[in-house]
N, C-alpha and C positions, 0 to 999 in steps of 0.2 A: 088288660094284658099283663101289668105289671104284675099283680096279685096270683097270676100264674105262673109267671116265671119263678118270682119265691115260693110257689108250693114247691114247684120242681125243685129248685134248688135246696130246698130244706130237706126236702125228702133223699136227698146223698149227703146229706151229714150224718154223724151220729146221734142217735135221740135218745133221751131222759125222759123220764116221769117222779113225780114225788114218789108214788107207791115202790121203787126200785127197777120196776121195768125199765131193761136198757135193748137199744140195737144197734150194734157193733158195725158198721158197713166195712167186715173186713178188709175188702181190696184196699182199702184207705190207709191201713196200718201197717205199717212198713216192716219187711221182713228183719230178724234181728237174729248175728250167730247165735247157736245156741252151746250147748257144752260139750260138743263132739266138731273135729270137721269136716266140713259137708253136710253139715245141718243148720238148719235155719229154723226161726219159731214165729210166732204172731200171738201175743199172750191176749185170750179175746173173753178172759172171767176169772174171778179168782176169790177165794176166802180163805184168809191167814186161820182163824178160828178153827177150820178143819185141814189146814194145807190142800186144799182144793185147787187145783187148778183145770182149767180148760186151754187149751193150744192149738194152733195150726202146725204140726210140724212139717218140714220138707226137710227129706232124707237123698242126695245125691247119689247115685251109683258108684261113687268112690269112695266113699265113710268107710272110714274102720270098722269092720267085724267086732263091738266091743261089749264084753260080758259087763248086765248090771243086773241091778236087783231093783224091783217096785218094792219099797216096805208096806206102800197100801196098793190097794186094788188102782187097777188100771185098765178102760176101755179105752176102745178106738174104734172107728167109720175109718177105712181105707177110700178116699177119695180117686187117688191116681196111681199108678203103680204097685207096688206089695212089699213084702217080704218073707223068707223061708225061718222057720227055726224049730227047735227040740219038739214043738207041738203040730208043724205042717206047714202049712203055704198060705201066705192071707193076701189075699187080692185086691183089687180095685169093688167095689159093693159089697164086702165083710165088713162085717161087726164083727168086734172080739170081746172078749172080758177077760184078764187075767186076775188072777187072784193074787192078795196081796203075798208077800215073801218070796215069791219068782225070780227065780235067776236065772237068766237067758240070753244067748249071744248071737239076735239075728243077722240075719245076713241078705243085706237088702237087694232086691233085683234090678236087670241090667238097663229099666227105665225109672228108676229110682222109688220113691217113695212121697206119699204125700197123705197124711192123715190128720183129721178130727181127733185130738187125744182127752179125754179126762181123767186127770189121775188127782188120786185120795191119797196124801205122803209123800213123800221125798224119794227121789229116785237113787243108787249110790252106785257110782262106777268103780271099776276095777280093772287094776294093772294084769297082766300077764301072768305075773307072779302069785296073782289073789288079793295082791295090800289093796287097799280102797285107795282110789286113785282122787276121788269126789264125790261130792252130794248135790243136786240139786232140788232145791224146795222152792215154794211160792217165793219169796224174800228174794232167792238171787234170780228167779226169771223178771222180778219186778225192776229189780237194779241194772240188771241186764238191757228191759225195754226201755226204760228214762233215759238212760246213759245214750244209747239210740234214739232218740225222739219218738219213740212206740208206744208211749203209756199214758199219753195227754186223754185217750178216750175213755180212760178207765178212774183218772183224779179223780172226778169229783162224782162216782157213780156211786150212791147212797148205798151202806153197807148196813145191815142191819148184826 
């Protein structure tokens, strides 16, 4: 019996391999603000060497309308809710691709937002007026997780 109980329970941790395979058991990983408000993130992969990241984001039905730009490309899976912008309406089971240099001011809908993001580059926000308001890249969503207790599943996950 006992020998069952630890599979079970091993199998809701996070798991490693020497070869780098990892499994994230997202629910585990504590939502963390992210650079807007009304957003929140779950940093669940990352490589500094390409500014890679992977994210959970959730987007609240009250976030600001706020124009930025991908420098690199950027995909997303719309899990829950959507958003409208300059390109159409993306919904709950879209896939997207944006292309990198995009500048775009969505505008999220009235059950918020919830997407699988990976983006390639640094994203850069922008004031009203155009001045760049911020950047966000790998580096400050990582500082961002630590600072929150969010990034312990990611220490010591072999990076090649």
């Amino acid at each position: 019996m006992a020998n069952t109980a630890q599979t079970q329970s091993d199998q809701l941790k996070h798991a490693y391999w020497p070869d780098g395979s990892t499994i994230v058991r997202a629910e585990q990983v504590p939502w963390t603000e992210w650079a807007l408000p009304g957003t929140w993130f779950k940093l669940l992969d990352y490589d500094r060497n390409r500014s890679y990241s992977v994210i959970l984001l959730r987007i609240e039905p009250t976030a600001p309308a706020t124009p930025h730009k991908h420098i690199g490309a950027a995909n997303a899976y719309i899990l829950e809710g959507g958003f409208s912008y300059e390109h159409g309406e993306v919904r709950a089971g879209d896939f997207m691709v944006e292309a990198g240099g995009v500048t775009h001011t969505p505008q999220i809908h009235s059950d918020g937002c919830v997407l699988l993001g990976f983006m390639y580059g640094v994203v850069a926000g922008f004031e009203e007026d155009g001045s760049l308001a911020g950047v966000v890249d790998v580096d400050w969503m990582i500082d961002q997780a630590r600072a929150n207790d969010a990034f312990a599943h990611l220490e010591d996950v072999v990076r090649t």
